[in-house]
C-alpha positions in Angstrom: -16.0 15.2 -39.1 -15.9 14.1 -35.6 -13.3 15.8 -33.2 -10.0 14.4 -32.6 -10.2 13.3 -29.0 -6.7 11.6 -28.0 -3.7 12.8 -29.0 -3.6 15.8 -27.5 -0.8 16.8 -25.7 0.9 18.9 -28.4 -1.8 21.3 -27.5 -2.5 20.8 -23.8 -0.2 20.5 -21.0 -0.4 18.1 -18.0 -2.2 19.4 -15.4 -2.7 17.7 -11.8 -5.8 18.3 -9.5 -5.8 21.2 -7.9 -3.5 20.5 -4.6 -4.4 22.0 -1.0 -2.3 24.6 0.2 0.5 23.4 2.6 -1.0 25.6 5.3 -4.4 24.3 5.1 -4.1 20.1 4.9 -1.5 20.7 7.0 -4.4 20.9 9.9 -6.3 17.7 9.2 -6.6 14.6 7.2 -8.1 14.9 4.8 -6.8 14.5 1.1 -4.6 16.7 -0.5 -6.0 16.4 -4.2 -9.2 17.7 -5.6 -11.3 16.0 -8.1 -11.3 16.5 -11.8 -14.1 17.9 -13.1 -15.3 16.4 -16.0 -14.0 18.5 -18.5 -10.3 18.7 -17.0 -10.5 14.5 -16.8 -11.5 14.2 -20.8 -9.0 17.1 -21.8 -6.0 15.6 -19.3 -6.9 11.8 -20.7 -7.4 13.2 -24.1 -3.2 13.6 -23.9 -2.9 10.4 -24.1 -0.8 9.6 -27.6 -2.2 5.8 -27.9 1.2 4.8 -28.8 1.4 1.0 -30.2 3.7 -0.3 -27.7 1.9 1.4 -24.0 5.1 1.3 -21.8 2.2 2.5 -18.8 -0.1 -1.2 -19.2 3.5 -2.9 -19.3 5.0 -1.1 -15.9 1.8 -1.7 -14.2 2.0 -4.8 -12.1 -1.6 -5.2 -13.1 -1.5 -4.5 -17.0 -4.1 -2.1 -16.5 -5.5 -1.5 -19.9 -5.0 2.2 -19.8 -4.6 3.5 -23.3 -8.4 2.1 -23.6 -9.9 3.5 -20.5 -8.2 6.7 -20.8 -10.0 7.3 -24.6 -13.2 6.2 -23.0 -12.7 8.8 -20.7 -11.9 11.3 -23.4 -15.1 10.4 -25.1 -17.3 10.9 -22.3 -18.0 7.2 -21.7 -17.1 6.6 -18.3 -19.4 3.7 -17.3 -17.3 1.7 -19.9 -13.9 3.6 -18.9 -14.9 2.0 -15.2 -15.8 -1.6 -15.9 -12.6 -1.6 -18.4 -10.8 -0.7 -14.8 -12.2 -2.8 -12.5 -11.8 -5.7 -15.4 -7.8 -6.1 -14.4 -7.9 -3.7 -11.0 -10.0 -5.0 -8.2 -9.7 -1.5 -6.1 -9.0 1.0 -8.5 -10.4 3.7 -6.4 -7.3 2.5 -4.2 -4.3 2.2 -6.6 -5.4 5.7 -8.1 -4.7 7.1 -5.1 -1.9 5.4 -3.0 0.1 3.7 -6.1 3.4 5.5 -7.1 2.6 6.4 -10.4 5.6 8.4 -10.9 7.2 4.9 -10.5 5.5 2.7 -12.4 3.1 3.9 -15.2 3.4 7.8 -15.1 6.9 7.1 -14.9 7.4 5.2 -18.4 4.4 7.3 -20.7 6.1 7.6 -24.0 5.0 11.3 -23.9 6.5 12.0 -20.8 9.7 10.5 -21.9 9.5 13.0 -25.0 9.2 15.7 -23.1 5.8 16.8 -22.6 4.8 15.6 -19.3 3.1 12.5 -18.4 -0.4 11.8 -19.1 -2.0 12.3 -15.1 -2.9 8.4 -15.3 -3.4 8.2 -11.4 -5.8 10.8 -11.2 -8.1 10.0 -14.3 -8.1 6.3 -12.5 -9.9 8.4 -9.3 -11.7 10.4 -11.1 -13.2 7.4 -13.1 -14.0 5.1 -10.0 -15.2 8.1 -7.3 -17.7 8.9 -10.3 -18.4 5.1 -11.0 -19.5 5.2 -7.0 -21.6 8.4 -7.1 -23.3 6.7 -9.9 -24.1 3.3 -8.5 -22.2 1.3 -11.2 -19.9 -0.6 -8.2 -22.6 -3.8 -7.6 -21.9 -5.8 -5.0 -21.2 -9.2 -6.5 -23.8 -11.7 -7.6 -22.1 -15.4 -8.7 -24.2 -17.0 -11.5 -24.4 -19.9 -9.6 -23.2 -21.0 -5.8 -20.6 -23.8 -5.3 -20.7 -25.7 -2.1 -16.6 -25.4 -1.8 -14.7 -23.3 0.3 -11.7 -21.1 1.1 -10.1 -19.6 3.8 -8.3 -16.4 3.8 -5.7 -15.0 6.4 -5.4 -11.5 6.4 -7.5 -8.7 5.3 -5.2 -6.8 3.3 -5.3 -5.8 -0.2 -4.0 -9.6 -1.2 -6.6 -11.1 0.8 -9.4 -8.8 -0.4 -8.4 -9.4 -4.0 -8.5 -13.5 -3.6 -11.6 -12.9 -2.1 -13.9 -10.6 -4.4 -12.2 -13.1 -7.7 -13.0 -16.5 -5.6 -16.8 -14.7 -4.9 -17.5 -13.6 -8.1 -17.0 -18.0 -9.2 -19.7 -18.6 -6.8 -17.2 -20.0 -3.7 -17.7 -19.8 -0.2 -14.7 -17.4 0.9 -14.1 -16.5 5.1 -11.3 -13.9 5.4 -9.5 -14.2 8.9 -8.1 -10.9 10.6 -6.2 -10.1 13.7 -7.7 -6.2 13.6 -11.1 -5.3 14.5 -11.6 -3.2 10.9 -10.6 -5.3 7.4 -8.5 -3.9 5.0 -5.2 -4.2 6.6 -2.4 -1.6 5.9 -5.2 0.0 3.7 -7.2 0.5 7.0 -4.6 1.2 9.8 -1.3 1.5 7.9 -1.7 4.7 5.7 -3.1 7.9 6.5 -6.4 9.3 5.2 -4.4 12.2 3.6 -3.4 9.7 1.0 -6.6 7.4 1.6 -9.7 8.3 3.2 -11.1 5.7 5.6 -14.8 5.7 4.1 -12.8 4.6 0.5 -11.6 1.4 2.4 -15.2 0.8 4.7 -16.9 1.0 1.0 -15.2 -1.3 -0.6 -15.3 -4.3 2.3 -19.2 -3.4 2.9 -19.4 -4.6 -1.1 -18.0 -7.6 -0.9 -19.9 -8.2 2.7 -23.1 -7.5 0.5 -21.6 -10.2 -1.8 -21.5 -12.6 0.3 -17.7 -12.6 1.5 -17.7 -13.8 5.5 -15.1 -11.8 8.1 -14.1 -12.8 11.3 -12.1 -9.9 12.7 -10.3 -10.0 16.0 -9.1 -13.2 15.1 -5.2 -14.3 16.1 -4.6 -17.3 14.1 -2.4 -19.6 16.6 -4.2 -18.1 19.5 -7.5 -17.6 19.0 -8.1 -20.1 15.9 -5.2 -22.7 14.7 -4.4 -23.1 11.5 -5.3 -26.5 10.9 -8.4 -25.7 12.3 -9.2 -23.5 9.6 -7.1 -25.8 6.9 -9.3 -28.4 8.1 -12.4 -26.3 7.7 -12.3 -25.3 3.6 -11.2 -26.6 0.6 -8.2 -24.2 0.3 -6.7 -21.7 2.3 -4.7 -18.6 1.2 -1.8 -17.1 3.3 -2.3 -12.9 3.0 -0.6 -11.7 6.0 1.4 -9.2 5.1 4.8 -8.5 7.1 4.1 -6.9 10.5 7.8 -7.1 11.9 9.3 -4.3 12.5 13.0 -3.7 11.6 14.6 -2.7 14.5 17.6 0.0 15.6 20.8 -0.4 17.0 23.1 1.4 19.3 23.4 2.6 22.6 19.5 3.8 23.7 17.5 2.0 21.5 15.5 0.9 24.0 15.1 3.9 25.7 10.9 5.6 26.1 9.7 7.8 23.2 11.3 5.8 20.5 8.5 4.2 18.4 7.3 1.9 16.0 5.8 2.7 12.7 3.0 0.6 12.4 2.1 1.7 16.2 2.8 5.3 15.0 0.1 5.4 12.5 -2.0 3.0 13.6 -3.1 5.0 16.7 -3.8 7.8 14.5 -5.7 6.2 12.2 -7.6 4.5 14.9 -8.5 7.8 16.4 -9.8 9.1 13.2 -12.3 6.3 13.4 -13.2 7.4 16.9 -11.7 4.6 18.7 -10.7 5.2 22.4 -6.7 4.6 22.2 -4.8 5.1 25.8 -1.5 5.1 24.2 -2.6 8.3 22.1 -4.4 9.8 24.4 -1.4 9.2 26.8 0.7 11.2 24.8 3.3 7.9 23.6 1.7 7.9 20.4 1.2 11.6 19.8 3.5 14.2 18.0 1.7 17.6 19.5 4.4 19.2 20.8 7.1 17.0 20.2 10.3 17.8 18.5 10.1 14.1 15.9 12.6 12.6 14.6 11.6 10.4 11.8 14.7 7.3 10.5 14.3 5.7 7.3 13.5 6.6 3.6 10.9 4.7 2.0 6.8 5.5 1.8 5.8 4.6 5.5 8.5 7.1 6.6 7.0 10.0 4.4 3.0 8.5 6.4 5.0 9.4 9.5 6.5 12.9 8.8 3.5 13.9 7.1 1.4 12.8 9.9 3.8 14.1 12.7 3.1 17.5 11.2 -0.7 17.5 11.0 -0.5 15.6 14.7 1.0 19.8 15.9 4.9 18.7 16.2 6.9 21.1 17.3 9.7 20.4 14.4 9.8 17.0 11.9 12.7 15.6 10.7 13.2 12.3 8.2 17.4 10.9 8.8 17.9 8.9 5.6 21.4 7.3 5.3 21.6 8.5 1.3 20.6 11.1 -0.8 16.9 12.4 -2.5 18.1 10.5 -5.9 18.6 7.3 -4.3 15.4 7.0 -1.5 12.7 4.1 -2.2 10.0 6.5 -1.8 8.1 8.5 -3.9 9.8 11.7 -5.1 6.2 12.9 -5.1 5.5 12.4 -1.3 8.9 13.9 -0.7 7.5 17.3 -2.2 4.5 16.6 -0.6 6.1 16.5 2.9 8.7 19.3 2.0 5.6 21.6 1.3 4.4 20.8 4.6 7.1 21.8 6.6 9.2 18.7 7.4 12.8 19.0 7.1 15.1 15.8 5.2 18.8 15.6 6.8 20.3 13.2 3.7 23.4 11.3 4.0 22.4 10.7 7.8 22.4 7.5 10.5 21.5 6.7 13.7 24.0 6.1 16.0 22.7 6.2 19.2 20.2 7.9 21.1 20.2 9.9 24.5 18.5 10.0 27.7 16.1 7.4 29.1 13.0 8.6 28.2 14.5 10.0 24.4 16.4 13.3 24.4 18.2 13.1 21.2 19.4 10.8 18.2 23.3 10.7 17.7 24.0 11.3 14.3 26.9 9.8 11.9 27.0 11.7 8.5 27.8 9.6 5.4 28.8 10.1 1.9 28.3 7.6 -1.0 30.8 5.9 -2.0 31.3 2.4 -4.6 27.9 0.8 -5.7 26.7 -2.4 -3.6 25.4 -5.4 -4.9 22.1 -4.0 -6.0 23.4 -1.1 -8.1 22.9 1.5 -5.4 25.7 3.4 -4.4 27.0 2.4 -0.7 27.1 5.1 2.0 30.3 5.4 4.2 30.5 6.6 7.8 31.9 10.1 7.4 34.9 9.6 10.5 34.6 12.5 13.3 31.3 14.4 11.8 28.7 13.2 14.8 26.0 15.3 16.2 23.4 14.7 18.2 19.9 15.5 16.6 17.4 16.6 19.6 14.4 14.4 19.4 11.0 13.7 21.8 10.0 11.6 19.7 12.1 9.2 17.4 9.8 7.2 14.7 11.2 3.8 13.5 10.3 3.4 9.7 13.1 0.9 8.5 11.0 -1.2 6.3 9.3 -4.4 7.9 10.2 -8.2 8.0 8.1 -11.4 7.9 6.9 -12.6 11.2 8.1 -16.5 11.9 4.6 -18.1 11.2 5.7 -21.8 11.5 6.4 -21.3 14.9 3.4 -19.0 15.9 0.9 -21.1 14.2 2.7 -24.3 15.2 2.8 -25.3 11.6 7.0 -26.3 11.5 6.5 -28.3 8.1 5.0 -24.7 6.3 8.6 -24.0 4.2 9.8 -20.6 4.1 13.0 -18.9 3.1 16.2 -17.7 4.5 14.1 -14.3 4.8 11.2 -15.9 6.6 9.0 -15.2 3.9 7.0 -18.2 2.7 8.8 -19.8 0.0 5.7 -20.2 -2.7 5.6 -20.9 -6.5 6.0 -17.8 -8.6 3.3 -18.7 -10.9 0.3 -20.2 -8.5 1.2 -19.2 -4.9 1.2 -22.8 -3.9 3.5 -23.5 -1.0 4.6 -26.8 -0.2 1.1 -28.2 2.0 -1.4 -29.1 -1.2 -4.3 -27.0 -1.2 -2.7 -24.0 1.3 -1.7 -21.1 -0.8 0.4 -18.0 0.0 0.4 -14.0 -2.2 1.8 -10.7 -1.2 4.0 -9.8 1.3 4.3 -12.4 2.9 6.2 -13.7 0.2 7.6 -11.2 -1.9 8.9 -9.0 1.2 7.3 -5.5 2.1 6.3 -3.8 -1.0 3.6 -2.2 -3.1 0.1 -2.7 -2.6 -0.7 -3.0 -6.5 1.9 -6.0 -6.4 -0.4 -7.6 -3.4 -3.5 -7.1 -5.4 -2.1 -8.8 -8.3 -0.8 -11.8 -6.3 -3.9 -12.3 -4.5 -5.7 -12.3 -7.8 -3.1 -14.6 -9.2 -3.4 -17.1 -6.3 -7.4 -16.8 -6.7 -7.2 -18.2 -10.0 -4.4 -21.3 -9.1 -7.0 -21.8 -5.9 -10.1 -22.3 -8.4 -7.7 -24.5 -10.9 -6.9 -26.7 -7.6 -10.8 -27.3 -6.3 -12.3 -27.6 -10.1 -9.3 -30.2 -10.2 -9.9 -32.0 -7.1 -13.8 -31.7 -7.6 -13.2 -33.6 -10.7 -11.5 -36.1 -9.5 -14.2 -36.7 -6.5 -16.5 -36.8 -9.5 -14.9 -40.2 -11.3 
């Protein structure tokens, strides 16, 4: 009789990678999980309870099929486990590392809700796809056939990446266009290689370079290329910026030296863990050593900055947020993460106003939470004659990000977008309102997760080949 695989989490309990000591990643950046070894993966995916309705594929922006690939895994059959994966997920290797899992499909496993701990879906996905690399089962795509149509893609991000390995694999001619040196967007430059290491990211664009996809890097579209330039040079063209803009601080002093963008923040350090020469680092502007930081805002690219902060040799970390732990936009599990580490939350906290010219300190309001707002959330209220000021060297803006106004910096007024200044695109196909010109992830859904990009981008892939097959078709009569 064979042995029972799946269903095993009456009998074994979850059980993460083994995690770094706090004192020890602390120093660098390197990642903070181990890797499964083979046993632990089969045993951890065997928990897996296969359940009819799986609450994990339906929470995944991706409907990862991963009651499947989790048995597969079980049984020892990883190759097939992988290509199951990739199947739905363009970068798994990615979204097993950097997607909130304890959000979206850890977050609703039917065991986990039962009460015996969620199946470790997150880290079976690494496991799976580092092993599928070790192992040479990630080709570098080979169309059946090559089609003599194009597209155009602006932005390297994980959108853009996704439209372009889907439009590659049909056999089109895909350019992606980037203002960075490096592709891969906030995958390359926006998170830190404690949560993604950098040779993850440079492996996965050399693929699709081996497969045929075409970069041109250092490229400022409205500056260095116009857009109708490259409208007028492919078929279609897919928007993929992402949002850049930076939500800004008020109060007294908010101009004031030593208070910093995010993006700039980790950018600099993630350059300089390529090597890269960069003056404002080396300067000290970009650089925590010795700084007391100060770190405002509450979602994921705040937690990048503490957690960096601390492995950058600050002095003391601490993350303002203006509620409390149960209601922050970030992951609970980067909280402990951070907490581990050293760096210090001050809930129920606001920014007021800063001191000194060159940043001395950050004038605090307290706050309590009052009513519920529009969204559900409950409000916070100023707290009347409870101030402090917070003593900072460095003060880290990480209040989420906003579109950039790309009508007006590409010189393209008649491109529609909404009273956010995202570009206003249908739901379904990512068309915007000029035929043939396409627009998927941030850039029209607002800052968000990276999974969500990857699923737009391969969304708008498929409207884009619907919209040249069509038009190719009617050339044809």
């Amino acid at each position: 009789m064979a042995k029972q695989r799946m269903l095993q989490f009456v009998n074994v309990g979850k059980e993460m990678p083994e995690k770094r000591p706090p004192n020890l990643r602390a120093k660098d950046f390197d990642e903070i999980y181990a890797e499964y070894a083979t046993p632990k993966a089969e045993e951890q995916a065997g928990r897996c309870s296969q359940c009819g309705v799986p609450y994990c594929q339906t929470h995944c922006p991706l409907h990862n099929n991963i009651p499947d690939w989790l048995r597969l895994t079980a049984e020892g059959r990883l190759q097939e486990a992988y290509e199951l994966s990739q199947a739905t997920n363009t970068f798994p290797e990615i979204c097993g590392r950097i997607c909130p899992q304890d959000r979206l499909c850890e977050g609703n496993c039917v065991i986990e809700q039962s009460g015996h701990g969620t199946v470790t879906i997150g880290a079976v996905e690494k496991y799976i796809t580092d092993t599928a690399w070790e192992n040479g089962w990630v080709k570098p795509i080979q169309p059946r056939t090559e089609r003599a149509e194009s597209v155009g893609i602006i932005g390297a991000g994980p959108g853009g990446l996704a439209a372009a390995d889907m439009l590659r694999r049909q056999g089109f001619q895909v350019t992606v266009y980037d203002r960075y040196d490096r592709a891969g967007g906030l995958l390359t430059y926006g998170i830190p290689g404690f949560k993604l290491e950098k040779d993850i990211v440079m492996a996965r664009i050399q693929q699709l370079e081996l497969g045929g996809v075409q970069f041109v890097l250092n490229c400022n579209v409205g500056e260095d290329m116009s857009f109708h330039a490259i409208r007028g040079q492919h078929d279609a063209v897919l928007i993929a910026t992402g949002v850049y803009k930076t939500r800004d601080l008020q109060g007294p002093g908010a101009g004031a030296d030593g208070i910093v963008r995010a993006i700039d923040f980790l950018t600099a350090s993630n350059k300089k863990s390529f090597g890269d020469d960069v003056p404002e680092f080396d300067n000290g502007e970009l650089d925590a050593r010795g700084k007391r930081v100060v770190v405002i805002g509450g979602g994921d690219t705040a937690m990048d900055c503490v957690r960096t902060s601390i492995r950058q040799g600050a002095t003391s970390v601490k993350c303002l947020y203006r509620r409390d732990r149960e209601n922050m936009p970030g992951s609970l599990r980067e909280v402990q993460n951070a907490e581990e580490e050293g760096v210090e939350f001050v809930w129920l906290t606001a920014p007021k106003g800063f001191t000194g010219d060159s940043v001395e300190g950050v004038m605090v309001q307290k706050m309590r939470l009052g009513a519920p707002d529009a969204t559900g959330r409950r409000a916070p209220e100023l707290i009347e004659g409870a101030d402090y000021i917070e003593k900072a060297d460095l003060v880290i803006k990480a209040l989420g990000f906003e579109p950039e106004d790309l009508p007006a910096l590409w010189g393209v007024p008649e491109l529609e977008v909404t009273r956010w200044g995202t570009i206003k695109a249908d739901f379904k196909t990512h068309e915007t309102n000029l035929p043939g010109v396409y627009a998927a992830g941030d850039i029209v859904r607002g800052a968000s997760l990276v999974v969500w990009a990857i699923r737009d981008g391969r969304e708008a892939a498929e409207a884009i080949m619907e919209y040249v097959n069509a038009a190719a078709s009617v050339a044809a009569e």
